[in-house]
C-alpha positions in Angstrom: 12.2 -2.3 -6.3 9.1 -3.6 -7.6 6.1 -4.4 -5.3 5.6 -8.0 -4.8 2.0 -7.3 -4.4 1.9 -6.4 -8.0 4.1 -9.2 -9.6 1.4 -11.3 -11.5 0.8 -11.1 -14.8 -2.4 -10.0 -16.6 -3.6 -7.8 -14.2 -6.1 -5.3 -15.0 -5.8 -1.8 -14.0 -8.3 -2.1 -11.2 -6.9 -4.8 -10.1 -3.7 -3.1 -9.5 -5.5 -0.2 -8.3 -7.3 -2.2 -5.5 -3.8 -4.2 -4.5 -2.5 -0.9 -4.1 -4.9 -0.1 -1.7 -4.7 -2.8 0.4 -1.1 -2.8 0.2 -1.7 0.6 1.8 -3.6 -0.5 4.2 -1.4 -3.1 5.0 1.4 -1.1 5.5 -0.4 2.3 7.1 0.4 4.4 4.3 -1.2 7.6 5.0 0.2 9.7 2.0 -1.5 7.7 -1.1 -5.3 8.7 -1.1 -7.7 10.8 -3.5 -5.6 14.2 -3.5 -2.7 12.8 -3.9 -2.3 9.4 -5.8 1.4 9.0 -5.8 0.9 6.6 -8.7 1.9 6.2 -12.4 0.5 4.2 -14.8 2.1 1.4 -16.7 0.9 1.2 -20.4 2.3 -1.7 -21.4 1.4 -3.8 -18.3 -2.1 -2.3 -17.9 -0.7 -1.8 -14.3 -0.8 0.9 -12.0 2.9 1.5 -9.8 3.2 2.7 -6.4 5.9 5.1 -5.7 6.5 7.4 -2.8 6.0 5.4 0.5 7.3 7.6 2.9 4.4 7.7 5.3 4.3 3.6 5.5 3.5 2.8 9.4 1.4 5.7 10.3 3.8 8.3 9.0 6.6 6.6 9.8 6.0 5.5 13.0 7.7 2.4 13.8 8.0 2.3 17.3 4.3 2.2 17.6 2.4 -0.6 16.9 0.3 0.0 13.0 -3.4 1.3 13.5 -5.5 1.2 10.2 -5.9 4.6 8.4 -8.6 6.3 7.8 -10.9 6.2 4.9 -10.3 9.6 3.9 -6.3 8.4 3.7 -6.9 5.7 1.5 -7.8 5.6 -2.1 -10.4 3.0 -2.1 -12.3 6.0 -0.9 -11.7 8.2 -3.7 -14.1 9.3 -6.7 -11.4 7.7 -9.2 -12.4 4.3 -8.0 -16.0 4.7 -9.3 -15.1 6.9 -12.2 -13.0 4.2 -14.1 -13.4 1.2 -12.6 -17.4 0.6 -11.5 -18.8 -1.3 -14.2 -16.1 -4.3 -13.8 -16.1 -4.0 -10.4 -19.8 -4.3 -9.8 -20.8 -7.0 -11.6 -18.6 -9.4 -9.9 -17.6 -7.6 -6.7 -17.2 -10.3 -4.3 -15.4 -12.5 -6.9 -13.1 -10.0 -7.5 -12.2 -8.6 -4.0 -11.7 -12.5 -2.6 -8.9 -12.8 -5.4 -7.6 -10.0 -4.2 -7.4 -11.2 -1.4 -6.4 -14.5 -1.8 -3.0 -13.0 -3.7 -2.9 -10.9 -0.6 -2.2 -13.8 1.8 0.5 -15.1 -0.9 2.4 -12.5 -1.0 2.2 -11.2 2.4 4.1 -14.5 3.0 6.2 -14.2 1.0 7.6 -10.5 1.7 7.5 -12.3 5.1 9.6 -15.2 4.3 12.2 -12.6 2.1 12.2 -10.1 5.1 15.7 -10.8 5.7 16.2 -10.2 2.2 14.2 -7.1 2.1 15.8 -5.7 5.1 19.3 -6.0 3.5 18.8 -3.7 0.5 18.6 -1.2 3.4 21.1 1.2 2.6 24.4 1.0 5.0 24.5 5.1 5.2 20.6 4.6 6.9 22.6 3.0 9.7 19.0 1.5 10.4 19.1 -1.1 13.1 17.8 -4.4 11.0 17.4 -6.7 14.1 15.3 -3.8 15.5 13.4 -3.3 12.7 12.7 -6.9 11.8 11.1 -7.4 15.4 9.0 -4.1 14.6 8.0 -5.5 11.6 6.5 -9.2 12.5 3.1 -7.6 13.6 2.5 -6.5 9.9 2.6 -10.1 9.5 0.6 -11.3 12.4 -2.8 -13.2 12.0 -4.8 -10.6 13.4 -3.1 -7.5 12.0 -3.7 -9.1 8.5 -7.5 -9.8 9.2 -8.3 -6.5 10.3 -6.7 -5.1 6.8 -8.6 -7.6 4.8 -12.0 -7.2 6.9 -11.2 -3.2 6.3 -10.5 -3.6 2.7 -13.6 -5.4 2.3 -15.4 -2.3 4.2 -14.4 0.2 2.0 -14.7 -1.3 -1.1 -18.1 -2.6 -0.4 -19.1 0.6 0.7 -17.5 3.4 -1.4 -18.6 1.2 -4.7 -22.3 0.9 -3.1 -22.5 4.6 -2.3 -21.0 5.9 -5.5 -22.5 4.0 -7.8 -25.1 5.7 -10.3 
């Protein structure tokens, strides 16, 4: 299933990259950061693709309510960012992270409004509880859960470019 976080044409590879991360964030994956990507490059779309989310909500963690990870879990904090992507990114920084987050908001929204949807490709043999799991899910899409992953995006882009920069 492709990421509706990354359906938008002519994106760059950092921008990709940095939607990944904030989906991340979004979603409290612990498992994608600097030592281990869990990403593959698309050639042809310039695009960066997410796979293995197996750690979403705080390694799996449902029942609890979603705590930001760290910095060291996430790989806006990596090297990589810096290594390949600094001299578009610094230029036009805030330009480019307020986009990002702009397309955030619109498609948080709509994996919110398709979260029935969503929750029926669930595979039957999961025998996952979807009325359950739908009520566990709203906070990722309340107001204040979605501020403190944009505020913490912001954080750690700001500051891994500013402190890696040459």
């Amino acid at each position: 299933m492709e990421s509706s976080l990354l359906k938008k044409e002519n994106l760059t590879g950092s921008d990709t990259f940095l939607k990944v991360g904030l989906f991340d964030i979004w979603l409290c994956n612990e498992d994608r950061h600097f030592e281990n990507f869990n990403l593959l490059y698309d050639l042809k779309s310039n695009a960066f693709v997410p796979i293995d989310h197996v750690f979403c909500f705080n390694s799996n963690n449902i029942d609890k309510d979603p705590y930001l990870i760290s910095s060291n879990e996430s790989i806006l904090s990596s090297p990589f960012l810096n290594r390949f992507f600094v001299r578009t990114l610094q230029p036009e920084l805030n330009k480019i992270r307020l986009r990002i987050s702009k397309d955030f908001k619109i498609n948080v929204n709509r994996c919110h409004e398709e979260l029935d949807n969503i929750l029926s490709q669930i595979p039957l043999a999961w025998e996952a509880d979807y009325s359950y799991l739908k009520t566990r899910l709203e906070i990722m899409f309340a107001e204040q859960w979605l501020k403190s992953c944009l505020d913490y995006f912001t954080e750690l882009l700001v500051l891994n470019i500013k402190t890696q920069k040459k």
